[in-house]
N, C-alpha and C positions, 0 to 999 in steps of 0.2 A: 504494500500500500504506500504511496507517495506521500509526502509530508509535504504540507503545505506550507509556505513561509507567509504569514498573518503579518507582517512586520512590513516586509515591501512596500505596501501600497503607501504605509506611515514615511518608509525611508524615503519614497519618492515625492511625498506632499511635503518634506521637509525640505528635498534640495530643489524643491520649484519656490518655496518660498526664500524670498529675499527681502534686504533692505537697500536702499541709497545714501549717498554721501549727501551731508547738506551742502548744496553745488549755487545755492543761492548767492554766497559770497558776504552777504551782511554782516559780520563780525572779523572774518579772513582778509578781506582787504584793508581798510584802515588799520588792525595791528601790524599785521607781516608790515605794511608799506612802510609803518612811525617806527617800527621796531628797526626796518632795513637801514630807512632812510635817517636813522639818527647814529645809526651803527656808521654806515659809510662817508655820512655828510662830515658828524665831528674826529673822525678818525681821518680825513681826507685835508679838515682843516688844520688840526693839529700837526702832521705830518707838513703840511705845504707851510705849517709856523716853523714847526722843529727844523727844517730843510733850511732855512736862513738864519741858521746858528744865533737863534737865542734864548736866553735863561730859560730855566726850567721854570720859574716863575710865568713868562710870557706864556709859554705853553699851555701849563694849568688855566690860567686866565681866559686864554682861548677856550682851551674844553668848556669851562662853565659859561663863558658867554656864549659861543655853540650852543650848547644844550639848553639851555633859559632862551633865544632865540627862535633857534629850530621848533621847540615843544610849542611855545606862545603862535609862531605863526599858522605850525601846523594845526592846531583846534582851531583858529581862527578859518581858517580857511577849508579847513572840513565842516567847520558850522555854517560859515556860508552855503559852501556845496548844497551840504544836505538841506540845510532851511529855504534855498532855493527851489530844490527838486519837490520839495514838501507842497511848497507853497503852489508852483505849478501842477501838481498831481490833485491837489485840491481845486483849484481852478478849474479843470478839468470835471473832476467829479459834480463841482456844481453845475457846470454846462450839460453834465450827462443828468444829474437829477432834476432840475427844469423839463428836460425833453420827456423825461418819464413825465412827471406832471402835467405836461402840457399836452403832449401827442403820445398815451400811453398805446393806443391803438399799433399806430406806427413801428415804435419802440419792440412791442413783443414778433411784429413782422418781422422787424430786421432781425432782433433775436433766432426765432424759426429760419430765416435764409441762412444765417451762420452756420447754425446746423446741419441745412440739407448740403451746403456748401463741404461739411464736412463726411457726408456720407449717411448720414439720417436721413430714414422715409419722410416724404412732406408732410402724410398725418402725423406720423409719431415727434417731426419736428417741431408741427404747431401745437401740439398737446403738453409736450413738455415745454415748451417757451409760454402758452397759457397758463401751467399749472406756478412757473417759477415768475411770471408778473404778477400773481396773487398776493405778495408782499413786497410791498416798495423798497424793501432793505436790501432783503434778498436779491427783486431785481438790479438793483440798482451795483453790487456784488457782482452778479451775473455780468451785466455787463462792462462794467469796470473789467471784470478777468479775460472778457473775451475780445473786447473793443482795444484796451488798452494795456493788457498784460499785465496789472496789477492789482492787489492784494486791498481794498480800500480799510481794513483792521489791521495791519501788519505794516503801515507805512517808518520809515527810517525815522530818530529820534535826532534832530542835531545837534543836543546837547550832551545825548551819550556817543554820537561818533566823536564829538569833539575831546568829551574825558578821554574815549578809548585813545585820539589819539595823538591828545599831549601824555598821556601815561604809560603808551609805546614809544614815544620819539625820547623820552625822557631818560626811560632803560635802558632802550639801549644806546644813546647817547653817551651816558655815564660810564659805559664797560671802557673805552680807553682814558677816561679822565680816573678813573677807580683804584688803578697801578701808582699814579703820581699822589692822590689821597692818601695812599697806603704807605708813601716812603719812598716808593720807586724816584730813580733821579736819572733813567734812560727814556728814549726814547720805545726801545724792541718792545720792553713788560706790555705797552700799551698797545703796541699793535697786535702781541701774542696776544694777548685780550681779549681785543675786538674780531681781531680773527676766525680765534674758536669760537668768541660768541655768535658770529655769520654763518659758520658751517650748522653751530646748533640749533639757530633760527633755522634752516636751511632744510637741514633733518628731521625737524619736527611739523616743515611744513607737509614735506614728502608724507607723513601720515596720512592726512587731510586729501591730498592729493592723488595721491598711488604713485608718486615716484618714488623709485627708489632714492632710500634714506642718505645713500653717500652722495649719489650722482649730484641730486638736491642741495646736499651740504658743499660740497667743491665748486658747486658753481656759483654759491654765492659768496662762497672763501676768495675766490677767483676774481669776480666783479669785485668785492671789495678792495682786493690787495692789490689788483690793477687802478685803483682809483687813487690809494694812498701811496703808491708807488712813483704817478704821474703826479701830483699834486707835493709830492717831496721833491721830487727832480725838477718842480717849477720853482720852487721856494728855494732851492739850493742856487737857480739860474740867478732869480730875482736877486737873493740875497748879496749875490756876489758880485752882481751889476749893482745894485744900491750902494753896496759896500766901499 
């Protein structure tokens, strides 16, 4: 008599089921970017100080006005961004809920064409576009997702991109000022620093991502140290002509 495996059908509803990455980006790009971009800006600046041989003092000084700089402008101008994008997404929204209000008829036609548009039967397209203009929220949802791609509960905060991302430009701002706080009285401590802290960023985006963890981390070891490499050899030029 043959044994039946009772399990299979379980092991194959297991590996049909999945999940997704959050590919939306709203929290991933303003950090990676304040974290990158405070990592390479004041290690780029520091290095293009250090490169025109002066004190360790000027140095330091540099880092911290870097970082206090860099972080201030960066939330200033990701609050704009985003209190921009906010404000015209609302704009929008009330042009679309006027139209519901005004020409709801209308409204739920263009709704139903979207659909058949998209391979829905005409009945089944007008039945469902009737049944979802029966609440103006909903409608209004509805078509915000399908008119214009967005989310109208889920809109961007500019106050928290902006914390996010004066308190990423700020840390990692600080990894090569961090070495000369601590005593360091070189120049290397600070770039070994910042360096490993680029590959770290780098590797930990690969998570998120699915690249791989090193490939991720060398290339932004790579971007960075090319940045501070040209910005020391400009400062060492300058320096020597100033000089």
């Amino acid at each position: 008599m043959a044994l039946i495996d009772v399990q299979a059908p379980l092991h194959e509803a297991h590996r049909d089921n999945h999940t997704h990455r959050d590919v939306n980006g709203g929290w991933l790009r303003p950090a990676v970017f304040g974290a990158m971009d405070g990592l390479v800006s004041n290690l780029a600046l520091m290095t293009g100080v250090a490169g025109g041989n002066v004190g360790q003092q000027a140095v330091v000084l540099t880092g911290l006005a870097g970082l206090a700089a860099g972080a201030f402008s960066m939330a200033a101008g990701e609050y704009t961004s985003v209190a921009s994008q906010r404000e015209l997404v609302e704009a929008e929204l009330d042009v679309e809920r006027a139209q519901l209000r005004r020409h709801p008829a209308d409204e739920e036609a263009e709704l139903a064409a979207l659909y058949e548009a998209r391979g829905v039967d005409a009945p089944l397209a007008r039945e469902v576009a009737r049944q979802l203009s029966r609440d103006p929220e909903m409608a209004l949802e509805i078509h915000a997702r399908e008119e214009l791609g967005i989310d109208p509960s889920d809109l961007p905060s500019p106050l928290v991109a902006a914390v996010s991302s004066f308190g990423a430009f700020a840390v990692g701002a600080l990894l090569p000022v961090l070495p000369y706080l601590l005593g360091a009285s070189a120049l290397w401590p600070a770039v070994l620093v910042a360096l490993l802290g680029l590959f770290l960023c780098g590797a930990v985006v690969a998570r998120v991502t699915a690249r791989t963890w090193w490939y991720s981390g060398l290339r932004q070891l790579a971007l960075g140290g090319a940045a501070a490499g040209v910005t020391y050899a400009l400062g060492s030029l300058f320096g020597t002509a100033v000089g």
